[in-house]
N, C-alpha and C positions, 0 to 999 in steps of 0.2 A: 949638454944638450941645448940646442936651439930653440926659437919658439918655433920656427918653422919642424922642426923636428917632431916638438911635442902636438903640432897641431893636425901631423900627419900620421900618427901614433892614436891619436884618440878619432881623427875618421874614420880609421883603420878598424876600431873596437863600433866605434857606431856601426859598422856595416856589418863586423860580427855580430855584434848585438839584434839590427836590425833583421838578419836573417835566422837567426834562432829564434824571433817571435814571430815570424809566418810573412814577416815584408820585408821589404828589401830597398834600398835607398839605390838612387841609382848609380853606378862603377863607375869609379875615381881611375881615370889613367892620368900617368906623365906623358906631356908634350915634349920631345924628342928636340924637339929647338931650346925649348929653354929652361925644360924642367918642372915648368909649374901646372898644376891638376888642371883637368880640364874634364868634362863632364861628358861619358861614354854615351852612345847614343842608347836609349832603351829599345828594345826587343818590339817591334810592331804588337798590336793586341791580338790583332788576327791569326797569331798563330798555334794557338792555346785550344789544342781541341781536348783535353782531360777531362773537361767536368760536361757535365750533360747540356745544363744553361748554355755554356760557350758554343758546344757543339749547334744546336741548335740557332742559335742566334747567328754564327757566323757560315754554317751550311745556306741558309735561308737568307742574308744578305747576299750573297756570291750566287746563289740561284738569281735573286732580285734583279743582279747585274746581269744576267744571261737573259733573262726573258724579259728586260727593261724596255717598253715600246712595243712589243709583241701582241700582248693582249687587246683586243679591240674593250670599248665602252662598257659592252652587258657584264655580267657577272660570271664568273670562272667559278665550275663547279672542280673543287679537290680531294679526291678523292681522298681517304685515309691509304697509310705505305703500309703495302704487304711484306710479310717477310719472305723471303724463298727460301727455299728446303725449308721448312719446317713440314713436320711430319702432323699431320689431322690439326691442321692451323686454318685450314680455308675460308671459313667464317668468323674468325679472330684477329684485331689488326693488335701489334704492340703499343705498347706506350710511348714509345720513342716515332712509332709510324703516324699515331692519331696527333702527337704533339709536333712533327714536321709536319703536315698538311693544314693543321691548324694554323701554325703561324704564316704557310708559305698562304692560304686562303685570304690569310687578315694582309698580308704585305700587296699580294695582286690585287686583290678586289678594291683600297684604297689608294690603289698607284695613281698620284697626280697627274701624270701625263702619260694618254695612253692614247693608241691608232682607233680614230674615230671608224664605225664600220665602213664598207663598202658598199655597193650598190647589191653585189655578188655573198655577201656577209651572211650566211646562211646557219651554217654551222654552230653547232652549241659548243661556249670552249672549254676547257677540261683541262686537270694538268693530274695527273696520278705519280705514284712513285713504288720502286722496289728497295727492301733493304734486304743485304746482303753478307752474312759473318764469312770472311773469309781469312784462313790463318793467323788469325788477330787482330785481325784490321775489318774495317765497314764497309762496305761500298755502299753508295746511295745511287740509286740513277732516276729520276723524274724525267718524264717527258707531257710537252702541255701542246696540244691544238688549238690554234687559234679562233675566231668566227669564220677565215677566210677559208679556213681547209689546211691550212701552212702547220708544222708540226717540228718540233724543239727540242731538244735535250740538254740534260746536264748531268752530268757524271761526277761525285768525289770519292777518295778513297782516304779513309782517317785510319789510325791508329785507337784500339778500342782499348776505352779505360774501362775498370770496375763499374762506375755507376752509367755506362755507355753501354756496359753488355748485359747489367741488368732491367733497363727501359728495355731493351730490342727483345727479352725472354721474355717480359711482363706484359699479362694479356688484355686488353680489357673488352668488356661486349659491348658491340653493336647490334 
C-alpha cells in the first residue's frame, strides 16, 4: 500500500466516522482528469426545511425578498397565521402561526430600505398569513397591503416534519 492509498483509506473512515456522530465533513470526489480529490460543493443551507428553526427562518427570509421595497416608512401591523380547516380554532392562532408573523413583524418593520409614503399613502399596511396541512406538506400563503392600497403575495409549500406538525397543532391564546 501507498501513502496515497492509506491517506485515502482513513478520509474515507473520517467521513464514516464524521457521519455517525450527527456531522459530516464535506464529499471527497476524484477529478476525472487526474485523479486527485477535490472537494464536492456542499448542499446550499436553504434547503433544509426539517426542523422548525429552519423552517422559520428560511420561510421568513424568502418572504423578505418578496415584499423587499414594498412596505412604505409607517409600521406594518402582522397579523398572527391562522390555520385553516381546523375545526372550533377561530379564536386560536398556532405556535408555528404566532412565531411566523412574529419574525416576518420584526424583519418588515426594521427593513433598511423601504418606499418612502406618497402623497396618496393612506392606507394602514398589513401583511396576514394562512397555514395549511395538506397531505404532508405545509402550505403557507401571506399576503401584505401596502400604505398605497397595492397588495402582495407569497405562497410556499414544505414538506412537514414531526416538530413542523406539532407547532401548527399547538395552540396558544390571544
Amino acid at each position: 500500500m501507498t501513502t496515497k492509498d492509506l491517506a485515502r483509506i482513513g478520509v474515507a473512515w473520517l467521513l464514516v466516522g464524521a457521519a455517525g456522530m450527527g456531522w459530516a465533513a464535506p464529499a471527497i470526489a476524484a477529478d476525472a482528469a487526474n485523479g486527485e480529490p477535490v472537494m464536492a460543493k456542499p448542499e446550499p443551507p436553504g434547503s433544509n426545511y426539517a426542523s422548525l428553526s429552519h423552517l422559520v427562518t428560511m420561510v421568513c427570509d424568502d418572504a423578505m425578498e418578496r415584499f423587499y421595497n414594498f412596505f412604505g416608512t409607517s409600521p406594518v401591523t402582522v397579523e398572527p397565521f391562522r390555520v385553516a380547516g381546523e375545526f372550533s380554532t377561530a379564536n386560536r392562532v398556532s405556535l408555528l402561526g404566532a412565531t411566523l408573523a412574529d419574525q416576518m413583524s420584526a424583519g418588515i418593520n426594521n427593513e433598511a430600505v423601504a418606499q418612502p409614503a406618497s402623497a396618496n399613502a393612506t392606507a394602514e399596511q398589513r401583511l396576514h398569513g394562512l397555514l395549511q396541512e395538506m397531505d404532508g406538506y405545509l402550505r403557507i400563503h401571506m399576503s401584505g397591503r401596502n400604505n398605497r392600497g397595492e397588495w402582495r403575495s407569497y405562497v410556499v409549500t414544505v414538506e412537514m416534519s414531526e416538530p413542523i406538525y406539532r407547532a401548527l397543532h399547538s395552540y396558544v391564546v390571544m
